[in-house]
C-alpha positions in Angstrom: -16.7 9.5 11.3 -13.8 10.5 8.7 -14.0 10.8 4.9 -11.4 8.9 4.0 -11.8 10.3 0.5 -10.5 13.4 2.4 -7.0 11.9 3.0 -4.5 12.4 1.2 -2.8 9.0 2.5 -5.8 7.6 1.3 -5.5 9.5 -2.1 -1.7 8.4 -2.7 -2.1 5.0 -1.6 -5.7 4.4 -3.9 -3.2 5.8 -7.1 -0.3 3.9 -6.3 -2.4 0.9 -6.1 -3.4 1.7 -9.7 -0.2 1.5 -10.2 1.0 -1.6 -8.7 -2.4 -3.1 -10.8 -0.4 -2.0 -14.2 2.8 -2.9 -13.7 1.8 -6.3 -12.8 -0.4 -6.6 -16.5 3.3 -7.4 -17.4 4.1 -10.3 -15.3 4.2 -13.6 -16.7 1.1 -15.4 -16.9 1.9 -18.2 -14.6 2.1 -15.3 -11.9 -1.4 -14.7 -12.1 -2.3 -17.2 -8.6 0.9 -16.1 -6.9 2.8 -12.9 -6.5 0.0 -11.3 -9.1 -2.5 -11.9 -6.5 -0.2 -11.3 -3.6 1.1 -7.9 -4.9 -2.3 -6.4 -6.0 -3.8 -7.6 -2.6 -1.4 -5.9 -0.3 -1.4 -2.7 -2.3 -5.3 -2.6 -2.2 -4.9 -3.2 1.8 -3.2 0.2 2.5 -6.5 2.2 1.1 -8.8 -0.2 2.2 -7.5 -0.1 5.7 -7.2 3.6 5.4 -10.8 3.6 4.8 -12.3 0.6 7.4 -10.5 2.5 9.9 -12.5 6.1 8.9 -15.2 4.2 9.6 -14.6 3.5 13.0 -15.5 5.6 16.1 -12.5 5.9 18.1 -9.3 7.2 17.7 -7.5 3.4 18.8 -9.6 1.6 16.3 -8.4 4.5 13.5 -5.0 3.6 14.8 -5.2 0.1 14.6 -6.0 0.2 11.4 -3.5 2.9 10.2 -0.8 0.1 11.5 -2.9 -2.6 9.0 -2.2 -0.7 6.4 1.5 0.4 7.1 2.4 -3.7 7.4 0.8 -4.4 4.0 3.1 -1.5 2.7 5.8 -3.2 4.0 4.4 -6.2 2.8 4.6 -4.7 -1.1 8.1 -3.6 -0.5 9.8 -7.0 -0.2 6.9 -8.4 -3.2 8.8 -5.6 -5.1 12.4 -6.7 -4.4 11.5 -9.7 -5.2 9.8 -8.8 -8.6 13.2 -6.7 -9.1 15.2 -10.2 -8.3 12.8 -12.4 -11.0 13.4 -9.6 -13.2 9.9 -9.2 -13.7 10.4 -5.2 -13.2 13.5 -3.1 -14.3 15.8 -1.6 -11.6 14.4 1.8 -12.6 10.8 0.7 -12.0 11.8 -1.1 -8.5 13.8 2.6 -7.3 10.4 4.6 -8.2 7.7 2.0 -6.7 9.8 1.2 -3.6 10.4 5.0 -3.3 6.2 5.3 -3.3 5.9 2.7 -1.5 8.4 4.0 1.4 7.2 7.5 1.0 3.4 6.0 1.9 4.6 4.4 5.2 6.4 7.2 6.1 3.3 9.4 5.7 0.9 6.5 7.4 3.5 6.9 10.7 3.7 10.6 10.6 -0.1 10.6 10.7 -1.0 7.9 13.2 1.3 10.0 15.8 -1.3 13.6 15.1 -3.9 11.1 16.2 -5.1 12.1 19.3 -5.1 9.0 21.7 
């Protein structure tokens, strides 16, 4: 069994998440049931899969979750373009969450390939 506390996957994607939490504090109220909800949910879904999968005994299971977690990253990057679009986030904002955001996948791939199969 892994510490997923250990990770530093797990680490970026549990403070980005954070993150996404704040910035949406700002949306508009009617939000709250709809892209609130939806963005806060898939940005909690990259740590939490992150850490189901630690829990799991084989290498495949870790794996399958890893991919979980890299589709609700993808997931949050078109929830942010369309945030940007509704203009319910400033350009700047979009460029440094989908940068994060991008940068988390990228490091979720890198390290699904170092698991052993």
């Amino acid at each position: 069994m892994r510490n997923f506390r250990d990770l530093s996957i797990w680490t970026k994607s549990h403070l980005f998440t954070l993150k996404i939490y704040s910035t949406t504090k700002q949306f508009p109220r009617q939000e709250i049931v709809g892209l609130i909800s939806q963005m806060r949910r898939s940005a909690s879904s990259i740590p939490t899969n992150i850490a189901e999968g630690c829990g799991r005994n084989s290498n495949p299971d870790f794996k399958r979750f890893l991919v979980m977690a890299s589709g609700s990253s993808s997931e949050l990057e078109y929830q942010l373009i369309l945030s940007k679009d509704l203009e319910y986030i400033s350009e700047s904002s979009f460029k440094e969450l989908e940068s994060e955001v991008i940068e988390i996948r990228k490091m979720i791939h890198s390290f699904i390939k170092n698991i052993p199969t």
